[in-house]
C-alpha positions as CSV (number, residue, x, y, z in Angstrom):
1,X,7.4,-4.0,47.5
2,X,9.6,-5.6,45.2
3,X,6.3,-5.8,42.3
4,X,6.7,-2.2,42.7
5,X,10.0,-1.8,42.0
6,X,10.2,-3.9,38.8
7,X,7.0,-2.0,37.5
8,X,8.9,1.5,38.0
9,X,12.5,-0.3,36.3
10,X,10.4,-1.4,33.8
11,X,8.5,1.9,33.0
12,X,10.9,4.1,32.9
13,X,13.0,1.9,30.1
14,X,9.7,1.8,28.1
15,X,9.5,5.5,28.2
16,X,13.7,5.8,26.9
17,X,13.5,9.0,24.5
18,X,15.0,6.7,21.6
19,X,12.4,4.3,22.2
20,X,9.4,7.1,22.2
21,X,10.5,9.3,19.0
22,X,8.8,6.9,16.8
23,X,5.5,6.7,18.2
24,X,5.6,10.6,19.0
25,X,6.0,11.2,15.5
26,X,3.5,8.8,14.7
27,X,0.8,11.1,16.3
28,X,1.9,14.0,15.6
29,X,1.2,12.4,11.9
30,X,-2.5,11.2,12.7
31,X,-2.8,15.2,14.0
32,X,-2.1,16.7,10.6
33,X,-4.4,14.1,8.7
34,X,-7.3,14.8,11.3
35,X,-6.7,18.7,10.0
36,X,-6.5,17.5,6.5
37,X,-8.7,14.5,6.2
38,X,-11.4,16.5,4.5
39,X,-9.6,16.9,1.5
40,X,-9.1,13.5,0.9
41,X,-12.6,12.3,1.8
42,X,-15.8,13.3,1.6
43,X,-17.3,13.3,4.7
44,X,-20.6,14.9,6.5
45,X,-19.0,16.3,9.6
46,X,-16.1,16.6,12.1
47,X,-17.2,13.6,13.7
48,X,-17.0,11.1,10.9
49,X,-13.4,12.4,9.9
50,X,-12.4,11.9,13.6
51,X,-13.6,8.4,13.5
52,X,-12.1,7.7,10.4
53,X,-8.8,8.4,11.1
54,X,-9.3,7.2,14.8
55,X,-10.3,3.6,13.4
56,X,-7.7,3.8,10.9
57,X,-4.8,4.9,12.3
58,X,-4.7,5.2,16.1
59,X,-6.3,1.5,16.5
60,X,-3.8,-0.2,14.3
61,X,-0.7,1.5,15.7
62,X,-1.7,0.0,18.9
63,X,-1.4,-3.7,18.5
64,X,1.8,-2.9,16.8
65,X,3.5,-0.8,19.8
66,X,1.8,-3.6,21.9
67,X,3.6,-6.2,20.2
68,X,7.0,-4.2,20.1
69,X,6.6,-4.0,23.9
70,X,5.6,-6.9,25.1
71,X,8.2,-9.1,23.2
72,X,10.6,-7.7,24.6
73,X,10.0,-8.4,28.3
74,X,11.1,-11.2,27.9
75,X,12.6,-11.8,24.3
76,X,14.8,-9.1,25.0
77,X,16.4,-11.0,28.1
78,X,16.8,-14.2,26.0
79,X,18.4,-12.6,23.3
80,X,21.2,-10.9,25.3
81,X,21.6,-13.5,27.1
82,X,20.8,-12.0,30.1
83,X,17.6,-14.5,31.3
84,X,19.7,-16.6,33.4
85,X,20.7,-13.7,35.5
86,X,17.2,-13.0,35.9
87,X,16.0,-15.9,36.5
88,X,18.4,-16.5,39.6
89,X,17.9,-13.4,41.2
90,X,15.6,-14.0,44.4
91,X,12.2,-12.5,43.1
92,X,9.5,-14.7,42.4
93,X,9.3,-15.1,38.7
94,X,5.7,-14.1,38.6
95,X,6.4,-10.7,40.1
96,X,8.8,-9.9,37.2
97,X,6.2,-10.9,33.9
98,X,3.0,-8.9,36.4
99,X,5.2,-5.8,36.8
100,X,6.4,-5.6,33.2
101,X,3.4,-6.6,31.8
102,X,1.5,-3.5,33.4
103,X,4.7,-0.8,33.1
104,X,4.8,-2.1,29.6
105,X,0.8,-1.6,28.8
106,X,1.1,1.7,30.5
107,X,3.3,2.9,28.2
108,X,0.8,1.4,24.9
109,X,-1.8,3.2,26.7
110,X,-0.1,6.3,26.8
111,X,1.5,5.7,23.0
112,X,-2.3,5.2,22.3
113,X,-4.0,8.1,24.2
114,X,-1.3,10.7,22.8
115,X,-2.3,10.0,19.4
116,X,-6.4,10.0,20.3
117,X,-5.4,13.3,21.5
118,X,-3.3,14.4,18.9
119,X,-5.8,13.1,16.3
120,X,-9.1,15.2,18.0
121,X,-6.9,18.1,18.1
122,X,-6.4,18.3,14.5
123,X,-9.9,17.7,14.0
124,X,-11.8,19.7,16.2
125,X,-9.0,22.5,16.6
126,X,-10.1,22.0,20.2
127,X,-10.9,20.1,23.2
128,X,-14.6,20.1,22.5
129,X,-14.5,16.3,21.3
130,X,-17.2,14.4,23.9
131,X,-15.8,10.9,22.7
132,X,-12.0,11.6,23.4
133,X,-12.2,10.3,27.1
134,X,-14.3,7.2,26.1
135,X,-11.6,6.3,23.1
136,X,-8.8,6.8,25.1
137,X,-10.7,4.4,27.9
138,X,-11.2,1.7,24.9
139,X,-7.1,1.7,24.0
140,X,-6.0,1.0,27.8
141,X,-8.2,-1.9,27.7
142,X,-7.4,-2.7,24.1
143,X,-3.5,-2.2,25.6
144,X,-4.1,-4.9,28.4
145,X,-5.8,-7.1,26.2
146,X,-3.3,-7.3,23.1
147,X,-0.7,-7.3,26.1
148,X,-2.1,-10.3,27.7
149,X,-2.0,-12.2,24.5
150,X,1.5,-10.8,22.9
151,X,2.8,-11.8,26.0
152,X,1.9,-15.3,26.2
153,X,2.5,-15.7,22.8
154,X,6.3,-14.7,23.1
155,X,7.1,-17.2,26.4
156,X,5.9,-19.9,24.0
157,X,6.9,-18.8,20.4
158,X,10.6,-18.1,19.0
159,X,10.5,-15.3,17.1
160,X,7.1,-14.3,18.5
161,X,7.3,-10.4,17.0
162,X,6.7,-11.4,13.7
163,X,3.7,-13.8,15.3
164,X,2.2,-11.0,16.6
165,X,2.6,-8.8,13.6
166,X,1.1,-10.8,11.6
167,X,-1.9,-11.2,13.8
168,X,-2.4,-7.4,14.2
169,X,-2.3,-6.7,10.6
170,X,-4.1,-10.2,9.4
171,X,-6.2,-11.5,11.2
172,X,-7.2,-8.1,13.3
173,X,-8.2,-6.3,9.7
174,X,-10.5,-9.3,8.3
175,X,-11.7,-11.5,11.2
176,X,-13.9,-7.9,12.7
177,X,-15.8,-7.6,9.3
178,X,-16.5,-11.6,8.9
179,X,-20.4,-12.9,9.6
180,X,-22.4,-12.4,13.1
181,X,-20.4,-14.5,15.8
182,X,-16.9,-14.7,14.0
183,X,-16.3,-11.1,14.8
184,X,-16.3,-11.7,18.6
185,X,-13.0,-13.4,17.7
186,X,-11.4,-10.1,17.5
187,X,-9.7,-8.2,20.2
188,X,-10.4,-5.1,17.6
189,X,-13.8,-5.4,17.5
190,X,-14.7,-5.0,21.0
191,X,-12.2,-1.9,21.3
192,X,-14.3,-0.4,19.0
193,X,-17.9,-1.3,20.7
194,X,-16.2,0.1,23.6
195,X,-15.6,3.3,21.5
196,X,-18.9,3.0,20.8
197,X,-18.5,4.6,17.0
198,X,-21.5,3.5,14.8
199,X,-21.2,2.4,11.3
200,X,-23.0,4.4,10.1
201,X,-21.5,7.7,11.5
202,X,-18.3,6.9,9.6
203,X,-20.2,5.4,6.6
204,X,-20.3,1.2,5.6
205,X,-17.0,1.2,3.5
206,X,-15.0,3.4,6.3
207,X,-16.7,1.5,8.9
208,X,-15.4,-1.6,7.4
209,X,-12.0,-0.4,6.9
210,X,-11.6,0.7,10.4
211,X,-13.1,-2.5,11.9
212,X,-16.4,-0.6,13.3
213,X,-18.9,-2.3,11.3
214,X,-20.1,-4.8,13.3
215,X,-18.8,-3.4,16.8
216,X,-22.6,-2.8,17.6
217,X,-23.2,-5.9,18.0
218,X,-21.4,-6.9,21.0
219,X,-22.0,-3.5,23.1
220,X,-19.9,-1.5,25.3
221,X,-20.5,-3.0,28.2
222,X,-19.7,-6.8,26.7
223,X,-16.8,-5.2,24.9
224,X,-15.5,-4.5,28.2
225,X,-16.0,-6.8,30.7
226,X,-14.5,-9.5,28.0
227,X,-11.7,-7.8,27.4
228,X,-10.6,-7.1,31.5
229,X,-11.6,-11.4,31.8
230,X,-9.6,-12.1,28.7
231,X,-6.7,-10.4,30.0
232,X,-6.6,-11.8,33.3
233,X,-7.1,-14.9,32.3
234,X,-4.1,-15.3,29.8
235,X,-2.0,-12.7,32.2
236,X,-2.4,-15.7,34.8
237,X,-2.0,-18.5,32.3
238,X,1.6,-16.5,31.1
239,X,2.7,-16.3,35.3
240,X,2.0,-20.1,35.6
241,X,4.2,-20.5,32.3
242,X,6.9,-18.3,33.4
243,X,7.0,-20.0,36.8
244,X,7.4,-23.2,35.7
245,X,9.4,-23.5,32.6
246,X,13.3,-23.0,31.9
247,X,14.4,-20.0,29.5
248,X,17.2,-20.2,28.2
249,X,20.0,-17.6,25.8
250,X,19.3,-18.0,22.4
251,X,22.8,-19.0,20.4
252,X,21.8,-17.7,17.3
253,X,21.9,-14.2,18.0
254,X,25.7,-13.1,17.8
């Protein structure tokens, strides 16, 4: 199936060494403050240093690596001038953003569970963390989710990178600590009542940092089932798009 096919081109480019070596060392970064975080903070147990540096740094490298993936499914095409081919080679266009868009969260998910791991590790100094499997859970549907909407974002916005920067490090850091309701607005705040991690096991002003504090009040389950609709929905929306508008090189790119 040709689906299959572009899923598999497009995975294995997404897994390129040169584009990995970053986000390796990344985690391997989050490892060694997990073993140290104790020294820097005073905190009650291995469990509130874990979701400490889990809130704080896994959870905010992964609408980053999101949005350095996704753009490029297509930007990357428009920019080298290279759409047009695509775009006249005999695959329905809808097949090529579906297949991308999964290979491409794939590889998020596996950014985002390497560095979960990586970060319990140098906590626990083990595998004896019960939450691991549950976080790592929360960042593949945290990696369709921001995929969904960085990927609509950049077949309507030039430029769309720095859109989506913006959003992860604006409004996904204030809008999840805002009043009752206005949280919900927040693709970080329901990763995080999918986690499940209680403000008060990481304390109010870490909880607030990390985007945790008000995670309770959606729930797990809500957290979820949003999240899957929400990304099917704007997956679908970014097909029709894709489908039935013309892309075409950018000439400002020499």
């Amino acid at each position: 199936m040709m689906l299959g096919v572009i899923f598999g081109e497009a995975f294995r480019d997404a897994l390129r060494p040169s584009r990995l070596f970053v986000w390796l060392a990344l985690c391997l970064i989050f490892g060694l403050l997990g073993a140290t975080w104790y020294r820097f903070q005073s905190v009650d147990n291995l469990q509130d240093a874990y979701i400490a540096v889990y809130g704080l740094c896994v959870l905010r490298i992964l609408p980053l690596a999101s949005a350095i993936y996704i753009t490029s499914i297509i930007g990357k095409e428009v920019d080298q001038k290279t759409i047009g081919y695509l775009l006249t080679r005999p695959v329905p266009r809808w097949q090529y953003i579906v297949g991308r868009y999964f290979a491409n969260c794939l590889a998020v998910t596996l950014i985002g569970a390497v560095a979960t791991f990586a970060t319990s590790i140098g906590v626990y100094r083990s595998l004896s963390n019960p939450m691991m499997l549950m976080d790592i859970a929360a960042v593949a549907v945290g990696s369709l989710a921001y995929g969904a909407l960085f990927l609509l974002i950049s077949l309507i916005i030039n430029r769309a990178l720095i859109v989506c920067v913006v959003f992860a490090f604006g409004w996904e850091i204030s809008v999840p600590n805002l009043a009752i309701g206005i949280q919900k607005l927040s693709i970080l705040s329901h990763i995080q009542a999918i986690a499940d991690h209680k403000a008060s096991e990481a304390g109010n002003l870490m909880a607030m940092a990390s985007g945790s504090a008000n995670a309770e009040l959606i729930g797990r389950t809500g957290g979820f089932v949003t999240m899957i609709i929400f990304s099917a929905v704007l997956l679908a929306i970014s097909a029709w798009w894709f489908t039935h508008f013309e892309f075409v090189p950018r000439e400002d790119t020499e």
